[in-house]
N, C-alpha and C positions, 0 to 999 in steps of 0.2 A: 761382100758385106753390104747390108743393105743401109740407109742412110737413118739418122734418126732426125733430120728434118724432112718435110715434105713443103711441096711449090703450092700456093694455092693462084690463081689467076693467072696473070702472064705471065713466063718464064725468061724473057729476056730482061738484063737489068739494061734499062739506059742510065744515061747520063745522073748522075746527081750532087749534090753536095754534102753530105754526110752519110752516117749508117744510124738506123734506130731501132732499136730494141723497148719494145714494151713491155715491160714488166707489168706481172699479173699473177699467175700462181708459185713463182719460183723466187720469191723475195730472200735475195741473199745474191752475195757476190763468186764466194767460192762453191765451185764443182755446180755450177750454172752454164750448160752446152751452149742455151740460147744465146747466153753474152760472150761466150768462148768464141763462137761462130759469127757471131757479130763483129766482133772484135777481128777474127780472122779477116773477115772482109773489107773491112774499113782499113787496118796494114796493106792488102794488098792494094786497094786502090788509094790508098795514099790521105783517106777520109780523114774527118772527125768523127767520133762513135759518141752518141746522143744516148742515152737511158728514160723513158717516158714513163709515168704511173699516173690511171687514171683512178682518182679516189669516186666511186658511185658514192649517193648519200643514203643509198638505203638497198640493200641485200637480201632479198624474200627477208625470211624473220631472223636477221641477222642484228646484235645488241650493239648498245654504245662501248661498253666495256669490249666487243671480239674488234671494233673500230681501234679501242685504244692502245692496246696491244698491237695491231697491226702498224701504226702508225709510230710507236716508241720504235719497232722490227724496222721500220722503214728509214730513223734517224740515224742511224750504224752503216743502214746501205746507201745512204748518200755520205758521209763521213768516208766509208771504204771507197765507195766511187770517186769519191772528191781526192784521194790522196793517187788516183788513178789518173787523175787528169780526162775522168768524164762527167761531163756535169751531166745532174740528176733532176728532172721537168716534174714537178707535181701539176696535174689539173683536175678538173672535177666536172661533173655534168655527166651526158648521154655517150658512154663509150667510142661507139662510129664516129659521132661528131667531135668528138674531143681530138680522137686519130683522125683521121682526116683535115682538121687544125691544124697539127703538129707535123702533118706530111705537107701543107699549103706553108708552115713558118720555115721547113728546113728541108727541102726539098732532099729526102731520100734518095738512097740509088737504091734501096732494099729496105722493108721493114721486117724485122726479127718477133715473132710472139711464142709463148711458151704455150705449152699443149696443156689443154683442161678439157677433160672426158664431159662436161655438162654442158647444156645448150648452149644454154645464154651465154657463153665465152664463143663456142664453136660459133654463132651465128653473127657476132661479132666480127668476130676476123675472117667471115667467110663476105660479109656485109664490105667491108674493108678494103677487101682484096678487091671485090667489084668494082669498086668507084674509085680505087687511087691508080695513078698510072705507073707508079714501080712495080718491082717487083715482091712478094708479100709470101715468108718461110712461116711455115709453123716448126715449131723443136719438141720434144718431148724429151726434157729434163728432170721430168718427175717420177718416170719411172726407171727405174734399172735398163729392161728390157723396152724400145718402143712399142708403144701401145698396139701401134699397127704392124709392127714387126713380128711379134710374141703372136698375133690372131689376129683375122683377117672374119672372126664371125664372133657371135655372142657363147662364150663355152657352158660347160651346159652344171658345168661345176667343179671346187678345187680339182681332183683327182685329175680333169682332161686340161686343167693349163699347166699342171706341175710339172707333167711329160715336156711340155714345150719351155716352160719355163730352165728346166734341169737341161736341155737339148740350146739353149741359146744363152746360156748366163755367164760361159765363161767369155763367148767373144765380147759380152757388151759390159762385163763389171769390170771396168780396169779403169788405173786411176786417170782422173783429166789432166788437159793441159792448166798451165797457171795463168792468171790475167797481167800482164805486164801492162808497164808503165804507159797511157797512150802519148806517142808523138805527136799527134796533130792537134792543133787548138779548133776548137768553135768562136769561130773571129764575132760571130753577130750578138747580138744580145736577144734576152729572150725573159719571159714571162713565165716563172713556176710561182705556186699556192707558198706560202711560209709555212711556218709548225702553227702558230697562231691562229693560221685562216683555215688551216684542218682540224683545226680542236675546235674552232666554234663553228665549221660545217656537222662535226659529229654531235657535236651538244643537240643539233633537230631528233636526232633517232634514238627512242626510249633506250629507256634503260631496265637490264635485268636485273639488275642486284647483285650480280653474282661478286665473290672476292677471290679475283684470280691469284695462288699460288706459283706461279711464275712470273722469272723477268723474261721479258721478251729480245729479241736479235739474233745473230751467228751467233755473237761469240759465246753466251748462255747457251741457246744448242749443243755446241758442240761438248761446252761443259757437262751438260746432263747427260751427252753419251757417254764422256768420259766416267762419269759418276755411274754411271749405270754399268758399265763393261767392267771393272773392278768385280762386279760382285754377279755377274748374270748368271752364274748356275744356280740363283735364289729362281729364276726365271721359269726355270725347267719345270721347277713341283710348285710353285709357289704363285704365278702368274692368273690361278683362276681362285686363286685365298683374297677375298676382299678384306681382308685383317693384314695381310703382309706385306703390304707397300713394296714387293717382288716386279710390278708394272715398270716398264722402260719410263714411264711416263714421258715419252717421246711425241706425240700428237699435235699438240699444239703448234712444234718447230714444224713437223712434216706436214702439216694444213696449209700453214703459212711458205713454206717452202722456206726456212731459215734454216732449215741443214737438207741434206738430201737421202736420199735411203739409201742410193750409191755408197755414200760417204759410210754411212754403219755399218753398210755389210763389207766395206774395203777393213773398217776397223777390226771385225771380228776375224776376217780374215786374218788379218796381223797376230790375234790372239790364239788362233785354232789349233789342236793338236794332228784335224784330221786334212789330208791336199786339199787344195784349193776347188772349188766347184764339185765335192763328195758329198755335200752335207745331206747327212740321213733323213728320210720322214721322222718326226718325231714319234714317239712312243707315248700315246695320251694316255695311257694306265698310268696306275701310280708306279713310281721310281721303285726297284729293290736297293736299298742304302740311301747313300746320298748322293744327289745331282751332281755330277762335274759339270766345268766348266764348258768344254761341247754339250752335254745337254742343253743346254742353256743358250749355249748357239743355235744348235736343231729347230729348236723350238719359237726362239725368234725371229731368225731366217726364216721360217714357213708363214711368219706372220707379215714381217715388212718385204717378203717380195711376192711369196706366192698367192696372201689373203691381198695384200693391198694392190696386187697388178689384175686379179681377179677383177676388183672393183671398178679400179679403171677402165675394164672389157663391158663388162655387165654397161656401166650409162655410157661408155662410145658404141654399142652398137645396137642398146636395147631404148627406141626413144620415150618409153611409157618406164623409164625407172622409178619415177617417185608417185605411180598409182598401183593399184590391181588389173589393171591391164598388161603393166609389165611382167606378169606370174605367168610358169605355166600353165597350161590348160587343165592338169589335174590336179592343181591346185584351187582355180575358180570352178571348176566344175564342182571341187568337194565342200570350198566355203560359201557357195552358191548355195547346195544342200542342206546346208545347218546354217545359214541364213538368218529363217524366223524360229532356233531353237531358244527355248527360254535362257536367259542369263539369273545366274546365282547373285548377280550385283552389275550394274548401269550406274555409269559416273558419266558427267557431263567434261567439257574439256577442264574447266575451271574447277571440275575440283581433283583433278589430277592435275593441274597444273600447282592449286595448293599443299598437294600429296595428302589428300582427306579422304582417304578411302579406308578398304577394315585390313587391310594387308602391311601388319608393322613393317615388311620387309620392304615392300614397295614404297611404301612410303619415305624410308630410310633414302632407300637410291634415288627418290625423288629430289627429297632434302639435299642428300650430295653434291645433287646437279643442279639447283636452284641456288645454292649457296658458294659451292666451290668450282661450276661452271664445268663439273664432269662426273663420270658415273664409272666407277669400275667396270672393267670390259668382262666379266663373266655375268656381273647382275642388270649389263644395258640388255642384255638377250631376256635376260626374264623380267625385264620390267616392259618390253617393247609387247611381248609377247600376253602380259596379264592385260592391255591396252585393248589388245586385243579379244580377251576372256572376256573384257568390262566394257565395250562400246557396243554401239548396238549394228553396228555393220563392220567388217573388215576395211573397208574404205575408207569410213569413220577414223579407226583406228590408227589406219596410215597415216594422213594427215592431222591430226593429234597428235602424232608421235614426230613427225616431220616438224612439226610446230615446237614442243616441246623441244628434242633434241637442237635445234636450228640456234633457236633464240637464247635459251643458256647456255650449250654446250661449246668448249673456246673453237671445239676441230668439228663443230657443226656445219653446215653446208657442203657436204664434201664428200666423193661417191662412198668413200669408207660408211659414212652414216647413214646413208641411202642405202646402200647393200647390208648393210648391219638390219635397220626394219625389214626390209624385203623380206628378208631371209627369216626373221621372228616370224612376221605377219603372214606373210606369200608364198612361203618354202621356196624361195629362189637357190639356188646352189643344193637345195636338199631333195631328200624322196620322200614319198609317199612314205607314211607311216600308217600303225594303225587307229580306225578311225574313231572319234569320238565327238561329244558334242561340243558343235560353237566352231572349235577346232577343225573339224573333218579332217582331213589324211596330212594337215601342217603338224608339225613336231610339236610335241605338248613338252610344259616347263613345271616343276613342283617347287613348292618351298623345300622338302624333303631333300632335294637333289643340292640344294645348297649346304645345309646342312651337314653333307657331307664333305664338304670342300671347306667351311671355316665354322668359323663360332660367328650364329649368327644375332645370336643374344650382343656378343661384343661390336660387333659393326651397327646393328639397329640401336642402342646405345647411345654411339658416336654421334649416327646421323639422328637422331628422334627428334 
């Protein structure tokens, strides 16, 4: 079996006086490998195990409200940590520098980091590994499957990871060890950020307005799965109806890494009528009757391992994820084509960021996500995608849309969200269709096709 950490710099650990784990994408205490493994090593050499977070003051277009949230999720994980007997270091500033602080105050024998498919994390702890003299593990906790385990290339779309995914799910979905109590103290004293000094670092970075619908932490997580698995064969036929509140609404926890996907898919397991590692492709036609409770698994199982381990492959192996260089080549060769075709309507960013355009429906998903900091995941494809009918270049589009989604959205920044535009704008994961204008061979979207999926009178409504 292959490991789900990898070594980055030198491989021998010397000598040191603690163990440290820095936390970054996988904020939470339970069914977290990184601190699991952390934790393993610091028992056997007899450590103290240290927990670091460094708060950045500002996130490409990331809000004050995706900050506050983060930081409330963060007060539970030094609480849980604290009853563990590891204390928990907040600092702030320039990543490298801040690790590299933290490896000069407590001299590691190893530093632990969790796995994050986008650069600026990867370039971070590869920056890290360089210049510190321990030894420096990457984990991948965030996915089911490790990232570099499941594919070793960029796949070319669901269909070609699902094979490997279905081929490697039963050795690595199985449940974690527990965090026990640690024995060793941290004798020295040391310097973390208060709540105080991170609520008035966050106060610099605008604000969206948005009015987040969630409480933040584990234990909330775990609650919304629980709230959600009670009733998930609504999931099955109900999932692409923006009227039926059918969504897991699970994002936010698995952005922030406050539960894990592991953990959901061990829970449906628990709930399943069919063995364990069977679960069907789902069946995207409509239902004959009504959805069981396996439907309902099918159908979101395909989405939190097979679409979101997808995403993770796409930005670790594709480095032009968030432009149109990241597309195939018959995709830029076909939006190349239609180019300079005339547009039926040209919006500037700001007034789709107002949602002032002549599309009620668009408009509606706009309001959603400017107000409630999210968009239903059937209308982010056609609203991503009309960005694209309405800008005057596909490139354009992208980053307006990157902009957009970033800055309101709570699970913004995040290859999910990246591969969500790609795939509107780029045809990433998709094929060649037939061709038309503005579009060329990308997948076109209609109001019409919504239509049929809900009342769209009744959702434009809600959000107008």
């Amino acid at each position: 079996m292959q490991s789900r950490d990898v070594t980055l710099g030198k491989t021998t650990i010397e000598n040191g006086k603690c163990v440290l784990y820095v936390m970054s994408r996988d904020q939470r205490v339970k069914d977290n490998h990184a601190l699991l493994l952390a934790q393993q090593q610091a028992l056997e050499a007899k450590l103290p195990l240290v927990v670091g977070f460094i708060l950045l003051e500002k996130t490409g277009h990331r809000s004050r409200e995706h900050f506050a949230f983060m930081i409330d999720g963060l007060k539970h994980v030094k609480k849980d940590l604290s009853e563990l007997n590891i204390p928990f270091i907040v600092r702030s500033g320039n990543p490298a520098v801040e690790i590299e602080q933290l490896t000069d105050d407590f001299s590691p024998q190893t530093i632990y980091f969790d796995f994050n498919a986008l650069r600026g994390p990867r370039t971070t702890q590869k920056m890290v590994a360089k210049n510190v003299e321990c030894s420096v593990k990457v984990v991948d906790t965030h996915n089911i499957i490790p990232a570099w385990v499941l594919s070793d290339k960029e796949e070319f779309a669901a269909h070609t990871i699902r094979r490997k995914v279905h081929k490697n799910l039963e050795t690595w979905c199985v449940e974690p060890e527990k965090m026990t109590k640690h024995p060793h103290d941290l004798q020295q004293p040391f310097n973390s950020l208060t709540w105080k000094e991170c609520d008035a670092i966050i106060q610099n970075i605008p604000s969206s307005g948005i009015v987040l619908d969630f409480d933040s932490g584990e234990a909330a997580a775990h609650q919304r799965l629980s709230d959600f698995l009670e009733d998930i064969k609504r999931y099955a036929d109900g999932r692409n109806d923006a009227t039926a509140g059918a969504q897991s609404e699970l994002s936010p926890y698995l952005h922030f890494g406050q539960i894990s996907s592991l953990r959901a898919t061990l829970e449906c397991i628990k709930i399943s009528d069919e063995p364990p590692f069977l679960f069907r492709y789902p069946n995207l036609a409509k239902f004959e009757g009504t959805p069981t409770t396996q439907d309902g698994i099918d159908a979101f199982l395909e989405e939190i391992i097979v679409r979101k381990e997808l995403s993770d492959n796409y930005c670790l192996y594709q480095p032009h994820y968030d432009s149109l260089d990241g597309a195939k080549q018959w995709a830029k060769d076909s939006l190349q084509k239609h180019a300079s075709d005339s547009r039926d309507f040209l919006y500037t960013k700001q007034q789709f960021e107002a949602a002032d355009t002549h599309d009620k429906l668009w408009n509606a998903a706009q309001n959603q996500l400017i107000k409630s900091g999210k968009i239903h995941g059937y209308l982010r494809m056609y609203w991503a995608k009309k960005i694209l009918e309405w800008s005057r270049s596909p490139s354009e589009a992208i980053q307006i849309a990157i902009y957009l989604n970033d800055h309101y959205s709570i699970d913004g920044g995040d290859p999910n969200g990246y591969v969500g535009i790609m795939w509107s704008i780029a045809g990433i994961h998709d094929r060649a269709w037939f061709e038309r204008s503005v579009y060329g061979k990308v997948r076109y979207m209609a109001e019409s096709g919504a239509k049929k999926r809900f009342s769209v009178e009744a959702y434009t409504s809600t959000w107008s």
